[in-house]
N, CA, C and O atoms as a CHARMM CRD file, in Angstrom:
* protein
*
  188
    1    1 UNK  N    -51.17300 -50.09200 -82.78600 PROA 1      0.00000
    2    1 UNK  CA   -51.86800 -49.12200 -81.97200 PROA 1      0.00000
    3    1 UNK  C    -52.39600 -49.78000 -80.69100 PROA 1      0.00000
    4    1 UNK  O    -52.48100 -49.08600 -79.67800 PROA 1      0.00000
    5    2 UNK  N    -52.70600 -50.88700 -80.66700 PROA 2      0.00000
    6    2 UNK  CA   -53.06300 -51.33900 -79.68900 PROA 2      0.00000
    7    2 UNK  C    -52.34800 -52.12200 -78.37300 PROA 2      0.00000
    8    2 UNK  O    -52.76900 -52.48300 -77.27500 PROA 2      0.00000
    9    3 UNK  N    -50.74700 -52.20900 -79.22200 PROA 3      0.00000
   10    3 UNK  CA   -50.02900 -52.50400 -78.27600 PROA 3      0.00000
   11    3 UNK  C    -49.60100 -51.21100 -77.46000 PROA 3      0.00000
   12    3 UNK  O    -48.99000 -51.39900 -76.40800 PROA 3      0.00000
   13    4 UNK  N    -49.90500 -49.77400 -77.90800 PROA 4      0.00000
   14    4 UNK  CA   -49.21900 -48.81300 -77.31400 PROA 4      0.00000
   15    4 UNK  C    -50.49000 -48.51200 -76.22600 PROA 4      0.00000
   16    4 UNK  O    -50.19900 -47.94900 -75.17100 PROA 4      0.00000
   17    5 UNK  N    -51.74000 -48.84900 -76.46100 PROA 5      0.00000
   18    5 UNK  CA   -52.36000 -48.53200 -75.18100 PROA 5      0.00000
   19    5 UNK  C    -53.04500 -48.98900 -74.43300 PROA 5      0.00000
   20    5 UNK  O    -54.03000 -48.56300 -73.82900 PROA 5      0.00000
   21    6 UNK  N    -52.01200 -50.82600 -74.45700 PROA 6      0.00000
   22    6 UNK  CA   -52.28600 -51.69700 -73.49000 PROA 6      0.00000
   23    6 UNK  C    -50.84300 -51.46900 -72.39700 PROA 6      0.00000
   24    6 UNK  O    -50.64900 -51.82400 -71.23500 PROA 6      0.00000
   25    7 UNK  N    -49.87200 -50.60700 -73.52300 PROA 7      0.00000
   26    7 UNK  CA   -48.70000 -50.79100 -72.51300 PROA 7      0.00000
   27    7 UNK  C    -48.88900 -49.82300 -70.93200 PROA 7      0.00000
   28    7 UNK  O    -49.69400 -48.89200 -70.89000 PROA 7      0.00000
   29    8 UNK  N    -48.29300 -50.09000 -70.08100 PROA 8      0.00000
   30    8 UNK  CA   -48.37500 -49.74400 -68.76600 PROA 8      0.00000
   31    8 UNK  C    -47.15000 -48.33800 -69.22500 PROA 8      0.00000
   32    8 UNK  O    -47.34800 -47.26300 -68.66000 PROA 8      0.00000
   33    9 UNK  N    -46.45300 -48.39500 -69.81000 PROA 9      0.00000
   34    9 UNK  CA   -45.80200 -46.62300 -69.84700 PROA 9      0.00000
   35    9 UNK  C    -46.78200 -45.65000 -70.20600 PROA 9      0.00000
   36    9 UNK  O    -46.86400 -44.54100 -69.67900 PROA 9      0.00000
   37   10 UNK  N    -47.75300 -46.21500 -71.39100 PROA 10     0.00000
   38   10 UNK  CA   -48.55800 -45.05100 -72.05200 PROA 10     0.00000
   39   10 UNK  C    -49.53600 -44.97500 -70.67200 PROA 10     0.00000
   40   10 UNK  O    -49.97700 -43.83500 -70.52500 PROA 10     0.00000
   41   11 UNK  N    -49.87800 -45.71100 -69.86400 PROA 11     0.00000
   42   11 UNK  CA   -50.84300 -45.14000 -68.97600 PROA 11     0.00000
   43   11 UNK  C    -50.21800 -44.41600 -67.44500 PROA 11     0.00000
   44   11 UNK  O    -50.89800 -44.04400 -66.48900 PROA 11     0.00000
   45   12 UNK  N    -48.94900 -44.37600 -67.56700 PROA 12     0.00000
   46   12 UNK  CA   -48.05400 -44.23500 -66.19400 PROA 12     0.00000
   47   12 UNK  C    -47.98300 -42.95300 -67.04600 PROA 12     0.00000
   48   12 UNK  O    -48.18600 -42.04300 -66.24300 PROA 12     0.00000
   49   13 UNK  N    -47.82900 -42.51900 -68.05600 PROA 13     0.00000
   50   13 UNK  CA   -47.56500 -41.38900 -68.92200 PROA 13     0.00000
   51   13 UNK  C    -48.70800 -39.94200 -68.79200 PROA 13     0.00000
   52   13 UNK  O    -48.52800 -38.78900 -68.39800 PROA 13     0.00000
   53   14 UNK  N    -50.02900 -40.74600 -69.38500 PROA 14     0.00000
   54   14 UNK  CA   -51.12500 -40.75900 -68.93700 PROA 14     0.00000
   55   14 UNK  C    -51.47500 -40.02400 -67.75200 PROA 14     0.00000
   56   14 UNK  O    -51.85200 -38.85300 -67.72500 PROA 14     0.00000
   57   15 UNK  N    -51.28800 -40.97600 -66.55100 PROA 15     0.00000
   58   15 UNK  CA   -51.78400 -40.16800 -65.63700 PROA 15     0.00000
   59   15 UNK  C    -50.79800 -39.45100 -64.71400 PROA 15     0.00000
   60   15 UNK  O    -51.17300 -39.01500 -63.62600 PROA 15     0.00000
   61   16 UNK  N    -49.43700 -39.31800 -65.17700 PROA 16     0.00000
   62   16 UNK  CA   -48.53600 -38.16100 -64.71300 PROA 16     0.00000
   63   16 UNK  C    -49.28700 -36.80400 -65.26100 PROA 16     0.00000
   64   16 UNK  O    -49.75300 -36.03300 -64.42200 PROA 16     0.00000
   65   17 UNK  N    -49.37000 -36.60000 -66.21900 PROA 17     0.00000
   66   17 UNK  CA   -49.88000 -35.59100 -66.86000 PROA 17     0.00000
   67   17 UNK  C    -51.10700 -35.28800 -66.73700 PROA 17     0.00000
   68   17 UNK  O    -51.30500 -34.07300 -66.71000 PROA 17     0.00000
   69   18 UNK  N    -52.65800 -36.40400 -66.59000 PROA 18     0.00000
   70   18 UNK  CA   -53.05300 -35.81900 -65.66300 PROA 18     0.00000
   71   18 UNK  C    -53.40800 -34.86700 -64.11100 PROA 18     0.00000
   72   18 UNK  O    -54.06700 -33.89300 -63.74700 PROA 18     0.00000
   73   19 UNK  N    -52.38300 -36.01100 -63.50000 PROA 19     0.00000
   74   19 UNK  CA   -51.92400 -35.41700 -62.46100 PROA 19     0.00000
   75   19 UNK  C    -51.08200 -34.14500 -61.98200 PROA 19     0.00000
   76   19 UNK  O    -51.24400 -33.57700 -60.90200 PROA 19     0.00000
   77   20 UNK  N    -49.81400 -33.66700 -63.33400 PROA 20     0.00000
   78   20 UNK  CA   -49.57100 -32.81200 -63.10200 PROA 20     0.00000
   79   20 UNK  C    -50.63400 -31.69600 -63.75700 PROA 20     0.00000
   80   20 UNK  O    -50.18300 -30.55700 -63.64300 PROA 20     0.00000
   81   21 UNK  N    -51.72600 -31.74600 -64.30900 PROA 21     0.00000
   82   21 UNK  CA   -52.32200 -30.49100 -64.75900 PROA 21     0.00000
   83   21 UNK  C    -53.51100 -30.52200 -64.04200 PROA 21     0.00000
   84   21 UNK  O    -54.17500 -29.50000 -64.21700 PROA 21     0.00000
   85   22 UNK  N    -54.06900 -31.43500 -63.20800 PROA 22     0.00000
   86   22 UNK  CA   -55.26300 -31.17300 -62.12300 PROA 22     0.00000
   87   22 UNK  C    -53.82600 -30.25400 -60.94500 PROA 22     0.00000
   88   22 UNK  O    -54.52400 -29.55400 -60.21200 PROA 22     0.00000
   89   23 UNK  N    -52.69400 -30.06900 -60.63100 PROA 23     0.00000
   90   23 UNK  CA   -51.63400 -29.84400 -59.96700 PROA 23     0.00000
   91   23 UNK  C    -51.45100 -28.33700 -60.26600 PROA 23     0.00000
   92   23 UNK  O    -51.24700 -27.53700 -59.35300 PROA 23     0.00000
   93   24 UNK  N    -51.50500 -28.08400 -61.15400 PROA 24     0.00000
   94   24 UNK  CA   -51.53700 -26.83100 -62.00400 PROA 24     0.00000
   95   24 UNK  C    -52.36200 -25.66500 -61.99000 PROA 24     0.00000
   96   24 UNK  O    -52.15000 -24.46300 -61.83000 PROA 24     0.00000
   97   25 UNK  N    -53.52400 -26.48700 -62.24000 PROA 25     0.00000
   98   25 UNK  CA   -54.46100 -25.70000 -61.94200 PROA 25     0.00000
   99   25 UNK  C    -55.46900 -25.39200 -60.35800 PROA 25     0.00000
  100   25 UNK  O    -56.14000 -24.44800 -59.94200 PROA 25     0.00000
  101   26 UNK  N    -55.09500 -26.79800 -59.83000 PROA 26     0.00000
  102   26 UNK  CA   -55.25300 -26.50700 -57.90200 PROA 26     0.00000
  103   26 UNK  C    -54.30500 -25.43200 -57.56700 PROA 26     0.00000
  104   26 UNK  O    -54.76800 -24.54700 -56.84700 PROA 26     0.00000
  105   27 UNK  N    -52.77900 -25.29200 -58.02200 PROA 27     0.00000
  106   27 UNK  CA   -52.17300 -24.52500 -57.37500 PROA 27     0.00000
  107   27 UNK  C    -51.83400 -23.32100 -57.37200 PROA 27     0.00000
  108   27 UNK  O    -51.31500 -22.61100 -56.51000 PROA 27     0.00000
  109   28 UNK  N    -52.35300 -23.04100 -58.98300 PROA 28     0.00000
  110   28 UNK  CA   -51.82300 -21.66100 -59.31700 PROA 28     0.00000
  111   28 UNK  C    -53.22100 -21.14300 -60.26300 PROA 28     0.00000
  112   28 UNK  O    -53.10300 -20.91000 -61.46600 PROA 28     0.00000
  113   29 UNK  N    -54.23000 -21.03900 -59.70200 PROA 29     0.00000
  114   29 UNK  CA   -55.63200 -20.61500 -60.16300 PROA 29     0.00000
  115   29 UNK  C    -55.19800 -19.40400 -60.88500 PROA 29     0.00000
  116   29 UNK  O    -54.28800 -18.64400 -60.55400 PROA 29     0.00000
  117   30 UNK  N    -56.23600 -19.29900 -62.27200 PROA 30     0.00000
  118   30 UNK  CA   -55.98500 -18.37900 -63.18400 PROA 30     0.00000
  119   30 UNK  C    -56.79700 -17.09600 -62.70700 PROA 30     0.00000
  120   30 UNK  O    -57.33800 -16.54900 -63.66800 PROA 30     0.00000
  121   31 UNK  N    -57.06000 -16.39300 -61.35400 PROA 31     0.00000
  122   31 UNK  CA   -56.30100 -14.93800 -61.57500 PROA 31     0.00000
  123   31 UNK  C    -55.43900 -14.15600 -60.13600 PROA 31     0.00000
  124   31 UNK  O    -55.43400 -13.14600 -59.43300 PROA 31     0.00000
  125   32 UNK  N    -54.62200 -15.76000 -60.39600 PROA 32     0.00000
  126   32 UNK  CA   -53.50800 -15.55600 -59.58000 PROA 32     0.00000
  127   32 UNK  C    -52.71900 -14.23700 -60.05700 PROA 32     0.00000
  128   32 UNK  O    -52.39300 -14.15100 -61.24100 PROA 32     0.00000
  129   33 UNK  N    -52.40500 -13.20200 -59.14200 PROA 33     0.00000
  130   33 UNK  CA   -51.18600 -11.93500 -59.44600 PROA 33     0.00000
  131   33 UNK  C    -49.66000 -12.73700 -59.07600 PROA 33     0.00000
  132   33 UNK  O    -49.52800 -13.46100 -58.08900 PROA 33     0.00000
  133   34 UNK  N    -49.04900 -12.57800 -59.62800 PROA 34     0.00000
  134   34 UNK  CA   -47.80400 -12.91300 -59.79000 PROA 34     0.00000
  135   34 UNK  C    -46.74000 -11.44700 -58.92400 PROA 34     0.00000
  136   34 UNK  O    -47.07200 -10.26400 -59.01300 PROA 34     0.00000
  137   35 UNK  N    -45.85800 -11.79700 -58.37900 PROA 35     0.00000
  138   35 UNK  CA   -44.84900 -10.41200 -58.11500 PROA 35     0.00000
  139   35 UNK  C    -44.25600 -10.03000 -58.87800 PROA 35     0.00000
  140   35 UNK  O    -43.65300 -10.76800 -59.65800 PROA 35     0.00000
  141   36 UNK  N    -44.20400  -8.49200 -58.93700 PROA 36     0.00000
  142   36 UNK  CA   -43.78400  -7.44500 -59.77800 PROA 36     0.00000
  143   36 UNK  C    -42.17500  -8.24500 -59.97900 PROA 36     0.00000
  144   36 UNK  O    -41.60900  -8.88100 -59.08900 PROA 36     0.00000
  145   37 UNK  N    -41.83400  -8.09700 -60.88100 PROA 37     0.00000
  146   37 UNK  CA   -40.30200  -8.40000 -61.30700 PROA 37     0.00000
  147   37 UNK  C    -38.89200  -7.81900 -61.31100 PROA 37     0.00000
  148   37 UNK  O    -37.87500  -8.32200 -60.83200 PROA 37     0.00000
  149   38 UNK  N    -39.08900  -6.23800 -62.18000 PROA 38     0.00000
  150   38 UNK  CA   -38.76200  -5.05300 -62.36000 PROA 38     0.00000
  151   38 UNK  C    -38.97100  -4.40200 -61.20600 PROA 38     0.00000
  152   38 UNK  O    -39.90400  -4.75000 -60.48400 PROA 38     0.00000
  153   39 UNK  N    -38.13200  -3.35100 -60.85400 PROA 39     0.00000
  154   39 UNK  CA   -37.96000  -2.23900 -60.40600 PROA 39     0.00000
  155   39 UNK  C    -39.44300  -1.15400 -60.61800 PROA 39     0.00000
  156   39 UNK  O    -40.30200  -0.81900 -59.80100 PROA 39     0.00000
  157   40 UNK  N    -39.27600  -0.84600 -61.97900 PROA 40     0.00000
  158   40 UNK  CA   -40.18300  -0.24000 -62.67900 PROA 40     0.00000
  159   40 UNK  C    -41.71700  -0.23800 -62.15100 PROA 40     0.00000
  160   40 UNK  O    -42.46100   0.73600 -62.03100 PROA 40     0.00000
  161   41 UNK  N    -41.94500  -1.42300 -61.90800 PROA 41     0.00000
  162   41 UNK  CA   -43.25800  -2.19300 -61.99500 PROA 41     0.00000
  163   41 UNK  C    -43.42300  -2.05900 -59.81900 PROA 41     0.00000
  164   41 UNK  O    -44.46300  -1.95500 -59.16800 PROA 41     0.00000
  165   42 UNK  N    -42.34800  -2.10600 -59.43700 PROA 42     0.00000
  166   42 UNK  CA   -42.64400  -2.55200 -58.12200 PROA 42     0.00000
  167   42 UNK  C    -42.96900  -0.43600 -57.46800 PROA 42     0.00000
  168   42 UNK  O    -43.69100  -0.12000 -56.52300 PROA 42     0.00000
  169   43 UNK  N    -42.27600   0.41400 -58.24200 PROA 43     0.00000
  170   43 UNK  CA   -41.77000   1.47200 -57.95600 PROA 43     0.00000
  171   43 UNK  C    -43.54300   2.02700 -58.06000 PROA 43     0.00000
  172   43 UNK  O    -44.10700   2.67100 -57.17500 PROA 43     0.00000
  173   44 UNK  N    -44.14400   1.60000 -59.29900 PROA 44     0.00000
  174   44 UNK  CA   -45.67600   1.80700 -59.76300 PROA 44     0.00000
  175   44 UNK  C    -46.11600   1.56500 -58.68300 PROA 44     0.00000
  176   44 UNK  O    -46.48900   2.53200 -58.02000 PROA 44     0.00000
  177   45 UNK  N    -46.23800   0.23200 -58.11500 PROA 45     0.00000
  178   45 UNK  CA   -47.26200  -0.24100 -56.99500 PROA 45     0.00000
  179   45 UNK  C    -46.91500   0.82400 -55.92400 PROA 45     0.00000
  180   45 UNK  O    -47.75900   1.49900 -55.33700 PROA 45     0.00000
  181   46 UNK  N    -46.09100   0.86900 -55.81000 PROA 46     0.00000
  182   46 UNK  CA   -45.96700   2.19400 -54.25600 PROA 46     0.00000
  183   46 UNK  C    -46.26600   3.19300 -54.48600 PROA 46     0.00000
  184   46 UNK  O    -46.11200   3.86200 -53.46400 PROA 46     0.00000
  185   47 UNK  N    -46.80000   4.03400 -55.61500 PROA 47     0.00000
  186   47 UNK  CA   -47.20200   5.17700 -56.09700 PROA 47     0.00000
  187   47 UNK  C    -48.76100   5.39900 -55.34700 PROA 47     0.00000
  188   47 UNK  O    -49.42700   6.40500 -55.59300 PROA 47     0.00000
């Protein structure tokens, strides 16, 4: 156990994944609206 988190992958590992989820959440804040997809859905909004 202690060789796995002296190694330099587990911490390059580490802070990718930090990095991509501080990335995540800077970029796409939770109550981001997303665009309609469907037809259906886009046809609603113009109503």
């Amino acid at each position: 156990m202690k060789a796995i988190l002296t190694s330099s992958f587990f911490w390059r590992f580490a802070g990718g994944f930090a990095l991509g989820g501080f990335g995540v959440m800077t970029l796409h804040p939770a109550g981001a609206q997303t665009a309609p997809q469907t037809p259906a859905a886009i046809a609603h909004l113009a109503d």
